[in-house]
N, C-alpha and C positions, 0 to 999 in steps of 0.2 A: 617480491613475492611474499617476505613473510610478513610487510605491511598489510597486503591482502588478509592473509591465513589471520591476523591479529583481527583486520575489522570483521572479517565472514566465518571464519570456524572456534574462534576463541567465543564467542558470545554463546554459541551452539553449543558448543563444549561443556561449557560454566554452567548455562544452565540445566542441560541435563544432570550432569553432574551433580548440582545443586537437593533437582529433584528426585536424583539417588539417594541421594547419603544423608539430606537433610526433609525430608517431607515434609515433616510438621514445621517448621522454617517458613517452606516455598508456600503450603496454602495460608500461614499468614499474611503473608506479601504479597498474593495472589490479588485478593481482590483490588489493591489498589496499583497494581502493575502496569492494565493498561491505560492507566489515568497520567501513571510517570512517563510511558511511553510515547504517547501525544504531548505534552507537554515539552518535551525531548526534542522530538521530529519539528514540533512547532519550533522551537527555536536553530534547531540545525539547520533549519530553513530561513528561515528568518534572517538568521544571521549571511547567510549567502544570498537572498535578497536585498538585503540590508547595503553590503557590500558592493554592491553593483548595481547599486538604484539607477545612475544616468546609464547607463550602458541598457538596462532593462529599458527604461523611457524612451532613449533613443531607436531600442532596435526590437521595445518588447513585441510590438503586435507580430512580427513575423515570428518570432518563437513562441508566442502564446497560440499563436494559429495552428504554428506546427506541433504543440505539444498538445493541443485540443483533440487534432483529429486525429494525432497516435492513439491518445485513450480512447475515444469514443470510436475509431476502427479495432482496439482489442477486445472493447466489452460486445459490440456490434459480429464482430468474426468470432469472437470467443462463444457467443448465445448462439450465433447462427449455424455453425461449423459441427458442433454439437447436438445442436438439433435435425443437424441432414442425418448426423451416424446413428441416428436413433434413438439417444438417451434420452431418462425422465428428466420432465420440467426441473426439480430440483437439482440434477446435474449440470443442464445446460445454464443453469443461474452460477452456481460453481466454479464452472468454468468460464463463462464469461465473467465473474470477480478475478478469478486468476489470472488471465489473462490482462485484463484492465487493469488491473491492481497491480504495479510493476514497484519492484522496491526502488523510488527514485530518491530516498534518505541515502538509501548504500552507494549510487551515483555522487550525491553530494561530495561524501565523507573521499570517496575515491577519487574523483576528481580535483578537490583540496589536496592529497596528500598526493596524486602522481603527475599533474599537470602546473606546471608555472605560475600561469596565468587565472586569475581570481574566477576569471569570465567561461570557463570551462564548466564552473559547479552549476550556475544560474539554470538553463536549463532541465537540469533533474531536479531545481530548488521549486521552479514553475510546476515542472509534471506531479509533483507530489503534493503539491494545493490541488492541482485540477483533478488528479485521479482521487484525492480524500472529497472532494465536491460532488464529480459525477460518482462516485461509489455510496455517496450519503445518496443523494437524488435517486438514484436507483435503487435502491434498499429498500427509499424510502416509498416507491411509488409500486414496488411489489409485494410489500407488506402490505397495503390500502387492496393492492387489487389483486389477491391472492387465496386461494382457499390453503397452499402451504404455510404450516407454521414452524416456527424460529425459536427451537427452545434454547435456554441458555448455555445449553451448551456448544453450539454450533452449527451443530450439525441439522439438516430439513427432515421434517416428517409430515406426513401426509394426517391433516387434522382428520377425525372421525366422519365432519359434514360431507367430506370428498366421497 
């Protein structure tokens, strides 16, 4: 348990934290934060692919299959699920990111520390290439075909053409 509480509430902690008591601190850091953060996940990944290259080779197409269609069943039920309860287009893109977007770095990292065997992490090492893949593709093909726009700061608003 407090392995847990170290990799999921310590980070949470710190940086709130961080951006209490130190502001001017965090928006220097800020900008180049999510550049360390990929670069991060890219190797926490990696390295757990790395590690289990023949076990992947021998046995990846059944787990590439089944981690394909977990994602592309969250972002698919996430848009669609949302769109029955009524929400705007911009929520139901939301939610279907949320949904599809499953944190499988924190799988990794947990799997490493609470199971034995190497071959436990692989898995959430795969889903988190594929859900940063389909989550670019799909960004990318709603931006082209969208009158919603994407300001920097995250959040959707409805451009003025709408």
């Amino acid at each position: 348990m407090l392995q847990l509480m170290q990799v999921v509430l310590l980070p949470v902690l710190l940086g709130a934290s961080m951006s209490h008591f130190f502001p001017s601190a965090v928006s220097k850091i800020s900008p180049i934060a999510p550049t360390v953060a990929v670069i991060t996940i890219a190797a926490i990944c990696a390295s757990a692919i790395a590690q289990n290259a023949s076990a992947i080779v021998s046995s990846g197409f059944q787990v590439l299959v089944a981690v394909v269609a977990l994602h592309a069943a969250g972002f698919l039920f996430g848009y669609m699920l949302s769109k029955l309860l009524g929400f705007e287009e911009s929520t139901f893109r939301t939610i279907s990111f949320e949904v599809g977007m499953q944190n499988s770095v924190l799988g990794v990292v947990l799997a490493g520390q609470h199971f034995g065997n190497p071959l436990t992490a692989v898995p959430c090492a795969i889903s988190s290439v594929c859900h940063s893949v389909f989550g670019s593709i799909l960004a990318g093909i709603w931006r082209m075909s969208s009158k919603l726009e994407v300001p920097r700061s995250g959040s959707m608003l409805m451009t003025e053409s709408s």
